[in-house]
N, C-alpha and C positions, 0 to 999 in steps of 0.2 A: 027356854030362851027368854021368856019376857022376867023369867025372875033375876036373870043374871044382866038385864037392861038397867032392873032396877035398883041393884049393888051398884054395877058402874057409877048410875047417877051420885049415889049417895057419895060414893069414894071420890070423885072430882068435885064437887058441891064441898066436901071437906078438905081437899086441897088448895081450894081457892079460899077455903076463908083463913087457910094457915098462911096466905102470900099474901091477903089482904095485912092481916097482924102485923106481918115483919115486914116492918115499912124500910127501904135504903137506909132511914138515919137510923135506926133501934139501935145499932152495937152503938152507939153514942152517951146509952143509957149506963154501956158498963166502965165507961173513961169519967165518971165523976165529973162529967162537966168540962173534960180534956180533949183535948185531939192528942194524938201520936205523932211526934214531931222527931223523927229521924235526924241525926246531927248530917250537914253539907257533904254530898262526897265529892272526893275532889275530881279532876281531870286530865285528859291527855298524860295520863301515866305508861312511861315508857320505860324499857331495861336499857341500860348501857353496856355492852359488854365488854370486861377488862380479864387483866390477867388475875385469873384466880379469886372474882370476884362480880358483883356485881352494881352498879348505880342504878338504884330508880329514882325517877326526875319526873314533878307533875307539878301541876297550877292549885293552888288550894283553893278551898270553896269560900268564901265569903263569909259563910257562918263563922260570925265570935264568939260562940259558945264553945265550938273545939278546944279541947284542953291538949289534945294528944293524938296522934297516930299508933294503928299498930298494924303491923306486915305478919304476914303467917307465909312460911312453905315448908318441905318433903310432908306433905299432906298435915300442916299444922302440930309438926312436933316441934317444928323449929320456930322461932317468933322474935320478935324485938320489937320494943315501943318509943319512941322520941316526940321532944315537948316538938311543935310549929314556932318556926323562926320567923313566920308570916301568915298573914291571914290575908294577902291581898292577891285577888287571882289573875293580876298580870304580871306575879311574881311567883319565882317557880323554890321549891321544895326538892334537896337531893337528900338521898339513902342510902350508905352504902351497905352491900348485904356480903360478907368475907367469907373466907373458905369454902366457896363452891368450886369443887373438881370442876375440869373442862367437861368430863365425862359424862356427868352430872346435866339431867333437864330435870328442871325444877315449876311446879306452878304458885304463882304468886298472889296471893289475896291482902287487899291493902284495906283497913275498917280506919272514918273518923272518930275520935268519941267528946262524948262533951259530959256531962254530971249526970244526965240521964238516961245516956246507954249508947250503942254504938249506931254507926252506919249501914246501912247496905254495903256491900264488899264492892269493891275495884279489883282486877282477878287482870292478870297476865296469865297465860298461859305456854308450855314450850320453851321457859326462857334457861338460857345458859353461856357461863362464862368461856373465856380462852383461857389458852395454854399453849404447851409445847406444842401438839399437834398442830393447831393454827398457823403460828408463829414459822415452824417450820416446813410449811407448805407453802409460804409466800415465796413468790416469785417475783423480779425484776423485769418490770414491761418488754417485753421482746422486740426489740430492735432489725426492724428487716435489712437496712440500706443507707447510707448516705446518699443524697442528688446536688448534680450542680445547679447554686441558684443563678448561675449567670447563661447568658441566651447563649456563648461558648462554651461548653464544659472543657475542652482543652487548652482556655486560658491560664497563666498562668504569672502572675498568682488570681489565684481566684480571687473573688468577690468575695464570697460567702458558701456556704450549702445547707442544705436542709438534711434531718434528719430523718427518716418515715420508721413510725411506729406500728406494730399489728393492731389491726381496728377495734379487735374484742379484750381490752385488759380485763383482766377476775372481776368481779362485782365486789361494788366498795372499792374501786379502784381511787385515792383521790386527786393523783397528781405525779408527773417523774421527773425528777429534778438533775438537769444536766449542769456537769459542769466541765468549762475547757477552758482553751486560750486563743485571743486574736491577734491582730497579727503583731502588734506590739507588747507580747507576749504579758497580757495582762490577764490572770485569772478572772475567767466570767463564771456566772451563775445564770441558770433560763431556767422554764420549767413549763411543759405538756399538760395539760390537762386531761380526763377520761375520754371526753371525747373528740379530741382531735386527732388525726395522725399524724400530722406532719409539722415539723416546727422549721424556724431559719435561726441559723448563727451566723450574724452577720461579720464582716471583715474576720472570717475564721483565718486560723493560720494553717492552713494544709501540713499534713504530713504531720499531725499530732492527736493526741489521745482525745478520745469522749469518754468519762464517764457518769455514768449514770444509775438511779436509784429511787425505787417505786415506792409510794407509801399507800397504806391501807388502812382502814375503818372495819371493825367487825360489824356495823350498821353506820344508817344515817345520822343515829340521833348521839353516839359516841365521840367525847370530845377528843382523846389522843387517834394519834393515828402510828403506825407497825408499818417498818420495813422491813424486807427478807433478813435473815440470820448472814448469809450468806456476804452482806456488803454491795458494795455498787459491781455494777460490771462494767465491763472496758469495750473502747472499740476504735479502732484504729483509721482515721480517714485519712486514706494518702489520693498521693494525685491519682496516680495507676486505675483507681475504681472508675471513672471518668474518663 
């Protein structure tokens, strides 16, 4: 027992003077007098989803050294580089990344580089475009009812009426856009927001069509917006409903 006290000693006695040696700054000794300066990564990098395609849209980093961008995905077979149109970071930088199947999830790694090597990566993950399948699963916001907006609903002619919408549109709902006629048979245009239910067409003209037509965003950060395949849909207000 006392021999094996006094190995221990030895071996932590020569531990400690190896941590005394390698002081925080010693790897300093092997940069020649350098630090390692990683070119700017950029920020708030987001995918766009389009058809059969995709946009990334971010804030550049400030660093003027950046010469170039380059994107990597399907596990860095795929890649593209382009010069920076900006270096100023409350100006944003797009990409378009082409022929991605809808099918297709893809992970995205973005590197800056400048003349002495690249960035730490900016990394989406999950991302993927649209398609047919999208495209063709939108639907036209579901229309429950006309109401009368006057305190008679068996006045006639009416005033106006409202139209009541189901509360839950798909997500990325971003608006449904009606269009009829009043009573001076003047083509109008309104339009519903996601969340509201219930709109008013004022001086409507009873006993004619509504139609109407929903648009969608595949995300928030997406600038076009997709309507069903399908076209608007109709709906008939007569007096009778009232």
């Amino acid at each position: 027992m006392k021999v094996f006290k006094i190995n221990r000693t030895v071996i932590i006695g020569a531990f400690l003077a190896v941590i005394a040696c390698n002081k925080p700054t010693e790897y300093r000794s092997y940069l020649a007098g350098k630090e390692i300066q990683y070119p700017g990564v950029v920020s708030n990098l987001r995918a766009l989803p389009q058809v059969n395609q995709v946009t990334l849209r971010f804030n550049p980093s400030s660093d003027q050294s950046i010469t170039k961008y380059k994107v990597y995905w399907r596990n860095g077979t795929d890649s593209m580089s382009f010069t920076p149109s900006t270096l100023n970071p409350a100006e944003t930088e797009n990409l378009v990344i082409p022929n991605l199947p809808e099918s297709e999830v893809v992970n995205i790694s973005l590197y800056s580089i400048n003349a002495l090597g690249v960035s730490v990566p900016k990394v989406l993950n999950g991302v993927r475009s649209i398609g047919p399948v999208y495209l063709n699963n939108l639907k036209n916001r579901f229309l429950t009812n006309a109401t009368s907006a006057t305190f008679n609903p068996k006045k006639s002619p009416m005033d106006s009426v409202y139209l009541n919408f189901r509360a839950d549109p798909d997500s990325f709902n971003v608006a449904t856009k009606i269009y009829w006629v009043d009573k001076q048979g003047q083509q109008k245009e309104s339009e519903i927001n996601a969340t509201s239910t219930k709109i008013r067409l004022p001086d409507f003209k009873i006993n004619t069509m509504v139609y109407f037509e929903s648009y969608y965003k595949p995300n928030r950060f997406t600038d076009e917006s997709y309507t069903p395949k399908s076209g608007r849909d109709s709906f008939l207000v007569s007096q009778s409903l009232f």
